[in-house]
N, C-alpha and C positions, 0 to 999 in steps of 0.2 A: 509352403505350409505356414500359417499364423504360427508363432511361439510366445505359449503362454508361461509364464514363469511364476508359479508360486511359491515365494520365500520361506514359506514354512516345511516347505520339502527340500530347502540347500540343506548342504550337507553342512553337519553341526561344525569342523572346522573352519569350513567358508564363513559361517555366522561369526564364529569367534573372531575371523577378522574383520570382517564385514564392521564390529560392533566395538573393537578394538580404535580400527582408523575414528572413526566415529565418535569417543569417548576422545579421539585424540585434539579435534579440533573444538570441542567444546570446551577442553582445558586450557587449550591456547588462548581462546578469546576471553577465559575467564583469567588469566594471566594479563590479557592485553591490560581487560577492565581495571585488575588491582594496581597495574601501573599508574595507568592515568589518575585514578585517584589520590594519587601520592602529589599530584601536581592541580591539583584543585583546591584554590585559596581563594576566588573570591564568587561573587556572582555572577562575574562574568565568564570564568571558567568553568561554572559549573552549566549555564546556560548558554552558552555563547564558545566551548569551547575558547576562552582567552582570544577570541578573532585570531588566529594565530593558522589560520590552515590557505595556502596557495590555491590557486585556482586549481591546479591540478588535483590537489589531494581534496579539495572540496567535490570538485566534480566526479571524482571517485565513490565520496561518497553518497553525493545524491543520486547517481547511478546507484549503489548499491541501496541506499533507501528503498529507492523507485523501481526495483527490478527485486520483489518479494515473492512470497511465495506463489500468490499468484500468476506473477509472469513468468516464473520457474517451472512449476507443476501446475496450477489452474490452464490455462493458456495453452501448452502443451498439450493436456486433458480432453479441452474442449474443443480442439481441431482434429485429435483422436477420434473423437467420436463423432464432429458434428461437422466436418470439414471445414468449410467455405467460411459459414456463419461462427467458426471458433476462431477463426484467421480475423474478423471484424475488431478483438479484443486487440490483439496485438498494432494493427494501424491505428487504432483509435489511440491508445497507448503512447504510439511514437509519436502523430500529429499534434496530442496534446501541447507537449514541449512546445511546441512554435508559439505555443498562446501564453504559457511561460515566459518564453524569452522575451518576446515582442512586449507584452503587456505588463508583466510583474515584477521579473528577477533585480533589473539595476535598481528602480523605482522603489522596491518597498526597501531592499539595502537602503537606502539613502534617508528612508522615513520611518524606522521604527528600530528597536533595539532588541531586546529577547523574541517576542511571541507578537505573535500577525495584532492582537488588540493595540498595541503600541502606535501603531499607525494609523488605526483609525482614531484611537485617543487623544493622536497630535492633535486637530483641530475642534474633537467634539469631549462634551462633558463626560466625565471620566467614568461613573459608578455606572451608570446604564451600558454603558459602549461595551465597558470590562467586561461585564457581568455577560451580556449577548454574546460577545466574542468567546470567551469562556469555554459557554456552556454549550457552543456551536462548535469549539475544539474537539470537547472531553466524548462528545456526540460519535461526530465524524471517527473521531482516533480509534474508539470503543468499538465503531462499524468495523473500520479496516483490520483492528484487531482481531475481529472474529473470525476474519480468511486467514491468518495466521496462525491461529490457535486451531484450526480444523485442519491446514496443511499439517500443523506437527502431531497432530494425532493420526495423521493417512501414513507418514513417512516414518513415525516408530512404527506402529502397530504394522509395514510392509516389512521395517527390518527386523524385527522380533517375533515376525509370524502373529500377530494379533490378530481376530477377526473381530472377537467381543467390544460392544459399544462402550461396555465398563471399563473393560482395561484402557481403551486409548482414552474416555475423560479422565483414568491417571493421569496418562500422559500427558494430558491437555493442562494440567494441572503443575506438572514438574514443570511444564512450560514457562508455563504462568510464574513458578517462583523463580529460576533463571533469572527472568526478565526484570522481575521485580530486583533481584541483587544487581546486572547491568546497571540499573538506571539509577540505583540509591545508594553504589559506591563510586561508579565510574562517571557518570551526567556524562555531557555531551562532548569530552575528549574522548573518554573511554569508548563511549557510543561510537563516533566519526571513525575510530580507528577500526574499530568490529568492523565497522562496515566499507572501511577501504580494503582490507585482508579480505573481506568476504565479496568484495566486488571482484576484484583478482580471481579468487579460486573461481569464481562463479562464471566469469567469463571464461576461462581456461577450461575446466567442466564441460562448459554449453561446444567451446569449438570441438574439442577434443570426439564429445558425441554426433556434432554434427559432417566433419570430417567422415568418421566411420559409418554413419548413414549413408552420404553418400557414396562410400567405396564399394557398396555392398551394391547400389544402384551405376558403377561407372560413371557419376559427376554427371549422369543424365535425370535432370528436373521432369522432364516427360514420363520418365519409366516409374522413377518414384511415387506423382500423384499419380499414373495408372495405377501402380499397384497398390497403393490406398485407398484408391477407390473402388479393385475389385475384390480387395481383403474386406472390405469394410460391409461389403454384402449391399449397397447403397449405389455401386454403379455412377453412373453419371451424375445421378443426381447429389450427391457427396460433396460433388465439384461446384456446385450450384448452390444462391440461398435458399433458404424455407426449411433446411433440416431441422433447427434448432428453434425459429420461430413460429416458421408455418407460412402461407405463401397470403393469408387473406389479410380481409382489412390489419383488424387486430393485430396478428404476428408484423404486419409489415410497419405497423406504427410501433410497437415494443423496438421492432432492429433498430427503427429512428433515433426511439428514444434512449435505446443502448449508446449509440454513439454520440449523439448529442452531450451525454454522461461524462462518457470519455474524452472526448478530446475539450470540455473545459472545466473537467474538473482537476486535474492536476494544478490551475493556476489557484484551487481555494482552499487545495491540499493543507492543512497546521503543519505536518512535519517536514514537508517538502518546503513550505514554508518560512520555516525558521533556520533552514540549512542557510539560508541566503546571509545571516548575521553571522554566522561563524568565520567571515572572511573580513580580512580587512578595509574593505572600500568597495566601493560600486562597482569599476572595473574590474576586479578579482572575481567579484560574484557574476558578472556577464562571464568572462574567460570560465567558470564553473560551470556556468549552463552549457557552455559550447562544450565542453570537455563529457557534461553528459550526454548530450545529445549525441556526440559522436558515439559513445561507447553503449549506448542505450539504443541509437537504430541500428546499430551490426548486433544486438544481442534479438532486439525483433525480429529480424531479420533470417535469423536461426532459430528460432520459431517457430518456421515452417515447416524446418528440415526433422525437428524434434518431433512434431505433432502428426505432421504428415507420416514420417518416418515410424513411428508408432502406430497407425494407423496401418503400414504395410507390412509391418513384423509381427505385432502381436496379435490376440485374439482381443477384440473391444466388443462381441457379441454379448448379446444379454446373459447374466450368470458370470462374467469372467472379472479378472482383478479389476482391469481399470475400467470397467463398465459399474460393477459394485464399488468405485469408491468414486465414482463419478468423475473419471478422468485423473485424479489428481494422484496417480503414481504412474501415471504411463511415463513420465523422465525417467525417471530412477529405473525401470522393469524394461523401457529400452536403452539404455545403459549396461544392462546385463546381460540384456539379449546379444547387440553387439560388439560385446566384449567375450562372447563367446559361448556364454548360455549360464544356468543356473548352477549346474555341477563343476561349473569349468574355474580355475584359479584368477585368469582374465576377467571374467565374467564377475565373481564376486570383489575381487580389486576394484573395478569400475563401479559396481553396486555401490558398492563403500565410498569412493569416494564420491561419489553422486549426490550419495545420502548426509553426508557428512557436508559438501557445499550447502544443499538445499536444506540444512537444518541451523547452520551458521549464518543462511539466508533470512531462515525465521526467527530466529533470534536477534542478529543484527535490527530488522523492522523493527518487531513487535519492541525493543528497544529503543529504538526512534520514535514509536509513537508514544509509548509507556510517556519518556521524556518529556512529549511534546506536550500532553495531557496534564503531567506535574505540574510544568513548568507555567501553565498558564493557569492553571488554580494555583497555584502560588503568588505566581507575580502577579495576575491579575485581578482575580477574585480575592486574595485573603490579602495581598500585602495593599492595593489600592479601592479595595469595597469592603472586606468585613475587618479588619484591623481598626481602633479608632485612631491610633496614632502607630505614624511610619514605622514598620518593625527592621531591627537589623535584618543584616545581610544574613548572619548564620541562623535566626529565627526563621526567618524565609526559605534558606535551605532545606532546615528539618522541615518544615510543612512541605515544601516541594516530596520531598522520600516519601512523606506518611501518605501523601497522595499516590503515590504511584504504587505505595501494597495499596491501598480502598482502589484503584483502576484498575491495575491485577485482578484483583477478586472480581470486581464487576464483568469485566472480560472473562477468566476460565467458566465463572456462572453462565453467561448469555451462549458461548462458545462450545458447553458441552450439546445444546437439544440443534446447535445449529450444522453437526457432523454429516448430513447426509446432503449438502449442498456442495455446487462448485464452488472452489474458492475464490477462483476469477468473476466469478459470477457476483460472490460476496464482496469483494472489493470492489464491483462496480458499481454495487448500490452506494457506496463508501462517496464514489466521485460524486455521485447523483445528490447526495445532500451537502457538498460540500463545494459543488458547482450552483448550488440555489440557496446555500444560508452565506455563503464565505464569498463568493467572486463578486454578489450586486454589489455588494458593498466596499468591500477593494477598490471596484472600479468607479462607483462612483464618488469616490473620497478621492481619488486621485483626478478623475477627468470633471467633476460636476461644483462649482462654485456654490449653489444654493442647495446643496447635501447638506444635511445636518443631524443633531442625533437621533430626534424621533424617526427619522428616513433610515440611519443605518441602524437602528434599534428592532423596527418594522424591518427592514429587510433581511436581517439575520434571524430570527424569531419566525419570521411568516416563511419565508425558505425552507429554515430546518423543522418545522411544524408540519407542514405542507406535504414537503417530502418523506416524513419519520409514517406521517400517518397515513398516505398513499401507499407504503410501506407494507405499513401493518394491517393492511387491509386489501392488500392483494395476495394472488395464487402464491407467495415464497412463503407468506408465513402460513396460509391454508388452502384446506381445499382440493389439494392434489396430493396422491402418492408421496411426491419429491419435498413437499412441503415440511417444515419444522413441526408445526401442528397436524398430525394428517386424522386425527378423529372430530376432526371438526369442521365445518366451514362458514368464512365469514369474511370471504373475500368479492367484495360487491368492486374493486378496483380492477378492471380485466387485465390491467397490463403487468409485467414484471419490474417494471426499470419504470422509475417515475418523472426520469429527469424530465422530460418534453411536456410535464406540466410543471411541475415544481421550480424548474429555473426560472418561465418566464415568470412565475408568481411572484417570486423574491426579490427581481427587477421591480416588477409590479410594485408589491408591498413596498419595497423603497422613494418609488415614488408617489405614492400616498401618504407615506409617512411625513416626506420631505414637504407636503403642499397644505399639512392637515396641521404637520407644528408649526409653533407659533416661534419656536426660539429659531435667532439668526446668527447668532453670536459666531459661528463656527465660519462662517466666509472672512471674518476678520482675518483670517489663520491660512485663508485661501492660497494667499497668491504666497507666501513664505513658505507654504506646504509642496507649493510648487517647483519654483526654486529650486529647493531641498533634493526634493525625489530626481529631479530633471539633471542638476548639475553636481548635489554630493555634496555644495556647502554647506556644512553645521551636520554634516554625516556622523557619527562618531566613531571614531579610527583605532586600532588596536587598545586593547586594555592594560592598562600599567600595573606593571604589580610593585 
């Protein structure tokens, strides 16, 4: 029999603990946070974490970066209900990294310092690069933010019994200011540490449920997706693609372009991004990538056991919890299930502590991005474009903070009409504009001698243009039921995921930009930029205090 478990029917002392653990681990990382602020003196440690973190604890945290709410609960969600076609999220996820490591990680350590425009400003004129780079961060962060801010209104509103749209945009909202203190007492020591603490629980979490999934099926993979796919009422076809996009033209060019998304847009990632400066040297930061990849494909990996596993315990039919919340509490709901059930002491322990990972998970992120956002409308819009003359380092601080309440806000706003979407789904639109405004350009400032700034100006611009409005004009924002807008329609774009037109665009636009300016000046800087990224000399190495 499916077990459905609605939280609003635990018994009120299960809740009280349930909500107890819960308040427990939010106080600890706001403890981490007050720490680390206590140790934050210059720019560099507010941006850069002091370079001061080993490959290990760096790799911890970019794993915990990069394994959010979406790959927590979206991910999960979406193999719950959609089998085969929810598992695409998860490979696409893990293969990305390969494009990481190969492509980006030692490379941009070597050539830039706080924030991804750093790098391209090495060789090209500074006010236009900033400004594009920017505004192609604060973009992308604001996207990914919004899977964050819609997971933490799925995951109170399950532990609190909510069903009202009102009450979790509170929730959406405490969120929002959390984050905003995270990021404007603690920067990026405070951050890195949330989020090595929360990569920990979070993999300990995921084994812990994936373990008990399978005991419940005898450590047999076979019995498991059977009985997910004859709970799921979906049969074989469960097991197969087309559930989620459909099997015709259209759907099968959306799957494409789902993946396409994914596996490259993590290299254009801002916050994933910037993790790569918080180490000390190139080397450190490849040993970081290895350390996430390892600990990032054993967490996809169980993925399957979560999603699938949900799939054969719970109820996912139309009308049930995680069908109404669109996948994105079937972790936590089978966490309870196999801990023993809703009335059960086991049961709400593991509820608790589920909820309490996966909400240190969203905090952690949406922390890293908040960051990520500040820190480049600081250092590179207000202290290198709207400043007339060089502002101190603690001027540039406060503006980094004030930025990150005005991103807060922008986010809980966009975040509350965006509730009834996947989150996995929303973070993949996140890749999709940050695989077509952020990677042409990366790549071709790093591999392309006759790159220059109207080329990467054009290609971050026409990218994140391209994509934002392919966007806005397909089925997510109307036109369907599931849509953000649903009394309207004005979706003339058939596809959901824009990536498989907007990437090649951003290439594209780069190079028309590159053949249409006239300035050359930037190949001067070519072959030193090279150098640089390639071997680490003139890197810049630990910050002195």
């Amino acid at each position: 029999m499916p077990i459905l478990i609605p939280l609003a029917d635990a018994e009120p002392g299960n809740r009280a603990l349930t909500i107890s653990l819960f308040s427990a681990v939010v106080a600890v990382t706001l403890y981490i946070t007050w720490w680390a602020s206590r140790q934050n003196k210059t720019a560099a440690d507010y941006y850069a974490g002091g370079r001061s973190f080993s490959g290990a604890q760096n790799g911890l945290a970019v794993s915990g970066d990069y394994m959010s709410a979406a790959s927590f609960l979206g991910i999960s969600g979406s193999i719950a209900l959609f089998g085969y076609d929810g598992f695409l999220y998860s490979i696409g996820f893990l293969v990305a990294w390969l494009v990481a490591l190969l492509l980006i990680a030692e490379l941009l350590r070597n050539s830039g310092r706080f924030t991804m425009a750093d790098q391209l400003a090495f060789r090209m004129k500074q006010k236009p690069v900033r400004t594009a780079a920017a505004t192609s961060t604060i973009v992308v962060s604001i996207f990914y933010l919004l899977a964050q801010m819609v997971g933490a209104g799925s995951l109170v509103g399950l532990l609190l019994g909510v069903k009202s749209e009102g009450l979790k945009a509170a929730v959406i909202v405490l969120v929002g200011a959390l984050m905003i203190v995270y990021v404007t007492i603690g920067g990026m020591k405070g951050t890195t540490w949330v989020q090595i603490v929360k990569a920990v629980l979070l993999m300990a979490g995921t084994v812990i449920i994936t373990f008990l999934v399978l005991v419940k099926f005898h450590f047999n993979l076979s019995d498991l997706l059977g009985a997910a796919a004859d709970n799921s009422g979906k049969g074989e076809a469960f097991l197969q693609p087309g559930l989620l996009y459909g099997k015709d033209l259209t759907g099968q060019i959306d799957f494409l372009s789902l993946g396409l998304a994914l596996v490259l847009g993590t290299a254009g990632l801002p916050h994933i991004l910037i993790r790569f400066y918080t180490v000390p040297d190139s080397q450190t930061a490849r040993r970081s990538v290895q350390w996430a990849i390892g600990l990032i494909g054993a967490f996809y990996l169980m993925t399957l056991a979560l999603g699938f596993g949900a799939a054969a315990l719970l109820d996912t039919g139309k009308g049930s919890a995680v069908a109404e919340s669109k996948g994105n509490v079937a972790s936590p709901l089978l966490a309870e299930s196999v801990g023993g059930g809703a009335d059960s002491i086991g049961g709400s322990i593991l509820l608790a502590l589920i909820a309490a990972v996966a909400f240190a998970t969203i905090l952690a992120v949406v922390a890293g991005l908040t960051l990520t956002s500040a820190s480049s409308f600081a250092h590179d819009l207000y202290a290198n474009v709207i400043a007339k003359t060089k502002p101190d380092e603690k001027t540039e601080l406060r503006v980094a903070r004030f930025a990150a309440i005005g991103i807060g806000a922008v986010s809980i706003a966009l975040a509350i009409p965006a509730q009834k979407l996947n989150i996995a789904f929303l973070v993949a639109l996140a890749f999709a504009v940050a695989a077509s405004a952020n990677l042409p350009a990366l790549l071709f400032n790093l591999f392309w001698k006759r790159f220059n700034t109207a080329g990467a100006a054009w290609s971050i611009y026409g990218g994140l243009i391209s994509a934002v409005v392919l966007v806005f004009f397909s089925p997510v924002v109307s036109g369907t039921p599931t849509s953000m807008i649903t009394d309207a329609d004005f979706s003339w774009f058939p596809l959901s995921n824009p990536g498989i037109v907007s990437i090649p665009l951003g290439f594209l636009f780069g190079v028309l930009g590159t053949y249409l300016g006239k300035d050359r000046s930037s190949e001067a800087r070519y072959n030193e930029l090279s150098v640089r990224s390639l071997t680490g000399a003139g890197a810049e190495g630990p910050a002195k205090h």
